[in-house]
Every structure is written in structure tokens, then in C-alpha cells.
N, C-alpha and C positions, 0 to 999 in steps of 0.2 A: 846232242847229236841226234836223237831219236827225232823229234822235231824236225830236223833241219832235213833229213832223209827221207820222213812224209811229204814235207815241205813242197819234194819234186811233182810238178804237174799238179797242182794242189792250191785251194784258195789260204791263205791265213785261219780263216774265218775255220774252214772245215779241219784245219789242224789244231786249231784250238780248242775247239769243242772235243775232237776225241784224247788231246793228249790231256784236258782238264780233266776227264773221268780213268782215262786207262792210267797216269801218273798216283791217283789215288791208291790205284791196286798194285802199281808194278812203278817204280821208280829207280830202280837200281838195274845193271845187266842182269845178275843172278834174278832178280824177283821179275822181270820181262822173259830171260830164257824159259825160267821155269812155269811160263804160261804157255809156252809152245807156240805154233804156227797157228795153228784152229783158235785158239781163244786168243791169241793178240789180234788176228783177223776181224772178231767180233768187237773187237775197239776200237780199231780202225775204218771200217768197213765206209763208212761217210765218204771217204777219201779217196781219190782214184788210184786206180794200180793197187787196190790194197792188199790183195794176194801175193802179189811179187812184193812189195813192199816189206807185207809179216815174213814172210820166207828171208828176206834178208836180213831183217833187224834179227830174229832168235839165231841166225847163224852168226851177224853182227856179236849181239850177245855173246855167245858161247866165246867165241876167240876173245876179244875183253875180258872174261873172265878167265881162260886158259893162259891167255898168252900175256893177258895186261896188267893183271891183277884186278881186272873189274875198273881201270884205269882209260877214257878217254884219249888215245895217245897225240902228242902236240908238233907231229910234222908229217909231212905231208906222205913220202912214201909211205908209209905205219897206216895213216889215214884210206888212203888210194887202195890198200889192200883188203879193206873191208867192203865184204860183198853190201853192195848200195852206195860207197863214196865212190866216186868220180872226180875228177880235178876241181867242179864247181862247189861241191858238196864241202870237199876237202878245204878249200879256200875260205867259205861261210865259218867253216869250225875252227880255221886258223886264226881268223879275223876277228871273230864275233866273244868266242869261248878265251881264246890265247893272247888277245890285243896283239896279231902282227899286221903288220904292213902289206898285205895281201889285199887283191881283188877278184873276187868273185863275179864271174859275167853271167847272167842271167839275158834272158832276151831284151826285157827294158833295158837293161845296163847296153846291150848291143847298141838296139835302136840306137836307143840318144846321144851315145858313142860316134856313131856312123854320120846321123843326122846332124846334127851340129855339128860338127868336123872337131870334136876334142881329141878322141880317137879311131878316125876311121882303118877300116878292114874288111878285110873277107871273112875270115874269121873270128871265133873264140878265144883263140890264144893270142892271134894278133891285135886281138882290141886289150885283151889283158894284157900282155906287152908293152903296147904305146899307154896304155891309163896307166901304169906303175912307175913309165920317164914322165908323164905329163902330169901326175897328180904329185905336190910338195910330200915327202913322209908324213908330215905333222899333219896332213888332213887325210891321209889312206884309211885309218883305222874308220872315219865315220863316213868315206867319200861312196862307200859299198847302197851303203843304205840311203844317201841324199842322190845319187842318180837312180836307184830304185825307183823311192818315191816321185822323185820328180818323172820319169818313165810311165809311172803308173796315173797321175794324175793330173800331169798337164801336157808330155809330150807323148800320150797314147797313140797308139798303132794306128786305129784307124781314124780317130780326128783330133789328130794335136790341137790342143788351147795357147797356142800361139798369141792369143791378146793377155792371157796371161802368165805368161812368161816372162820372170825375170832377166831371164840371158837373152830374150829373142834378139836384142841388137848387137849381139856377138854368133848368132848361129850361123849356119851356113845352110839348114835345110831349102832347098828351091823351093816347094809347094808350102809352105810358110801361111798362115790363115790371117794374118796380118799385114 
């Protein structure tokens, strides 16, 4: 969960480096609360947001341990209430930690969503909506991370790789590079 909550606005890359050293020191809620704001900050610090970020995880913390038994909780209200989860956040931890059938929209998940016409929308919730009727149960649990990546490395923001794309003969994007 800690991970997934830096994760926001954040490279992989910069979340891994810090949660590879700060998880050394503090792995557990109790052993991250009891680093406080100031020194989880300095583990973080790589990371954007990472002041508001430490401010949430040690109050994150604190309620896990008060209220969860130091327990990750596995639905989503429970999740939503932790200062730093939001619906997207909450959805990764459903998904990723709990194996459910949830999807999590990230902006590549938008895009490719929109762009291809699998599930277009105006919003967040309406693309997570139509991708939850449109994607079979049996492929929800991995379908999070395959439009991801594919979001990220062939149908990018500013210059989709369109001659390599697998789907391009089923997209619907107009400005198509192919």
C-alpha cells in the first residue's frame, strides 16, 4: 500500500529506489509511524509530493494500527478512508494485493481507453465503468497492468507507436501514425 500511494505522480523508477531503502528501516505500519513525518520525508524525498505524501502515509499508519490491527483493509470504503487512497489508489490495492476484479484508471488506462474506442468517456469513472462491462472477469485481475503498459509504450500521449501495435487494426484512434 505504501508503494502504491507514492506511486501517485511518480516514476516507478523513483519509487523504487526509495521504498528499497526506507522498507529496510520501516516495513511494517508501526515501524513507518514510528519514523514520523520528518524522517519518512527523508526517504522519500526522490519523489514528488513527498511532504504531503509522508503526512499521509504516518497518519495512514497510525489508523492501520489503531483501527486495523496494523492490517491493510481489502474493500474499498475502509480503503477510501485513508488519508492518501482515493478511488484509484483504492482500486490498485484491490486488485493488485486482493486479486479482485477491479480497474484502476490511471491516465494511460484513460488515453487508450478513449483512443481506441474499448472504453470511451469523459471521465474516470465512466471509463472504469464501461472497462469493467467490456473487459471478461477472467482477464480483469491482469487487464490493469496490460493497458498500462501498453499506455506507456506504444500508445503514448504524445507520439503513439502505431506501426507497433498489436490492436492498431481494431483501434478507432483518427490521428493513427500508421
Amino acid at each position: 500500500m505504501v508503494a502504491v500511494v507514492l506511486s501517485a505522480q511518480a516514476t516507478d523508477k523513483s519509487v523504487n529506489i526509495a521504498t528499497r531503502i526506507l522498507f529496510k528501516i520501516a516495513n511494517t505500519p508501526e515501524d513507518i509511524f514510528a519514523l514520523g513525518e520528518q524522517r519518512l520525508a527523508e526517504y522519500i524525498q526522490r519523489i514528488g509530493l513527498y511532504k504531503s505524501k509522508a503526512r499521509h502515509l504516518i497518519a495512514t499508519c497510525q489508523i492501520l494500527v489503531e483501527q486495523h490491527n496494523s492490517i491493510v483493509p481489502n474493500n474499498r470504503t475502509e480503503l477510501e478512508a485513508l488519508p492518501g487512497v482515493g478511488r484509484k489508489t483504492a482500486n490498485v490495492i484491490l486488485n493488485t494485493a486482493f486479486g479482485e476484479a477491479v480497474m484502476a484508471v490511471d491516465t494511460h488506462i484513460f488515453r487508450v481507453s478513449n483512443r481506441i474506442g474499448l472504453a470511451p468517456g469523459k471521465t474516470v469513472l465512466i471509463v472504469e465503468q464501461k472497462l469493467m462491462k467490456a473487459i471478461p472477469k477472467d482477464y480483469m485481475v491482469n487487464a490493469h497492468h496490460w493497458l498500462i503498459l501498453h499506455g506507456r509504450y506504444i500508445c503514448k500521449a504524445r507520439k503513439p507507436d502505431c506501426t507497433h501495435c498489436i490492436i492498431a487494426d481494431l483501434c478507432k484512434y483518427k490521428d493513427k501514425t500508421v
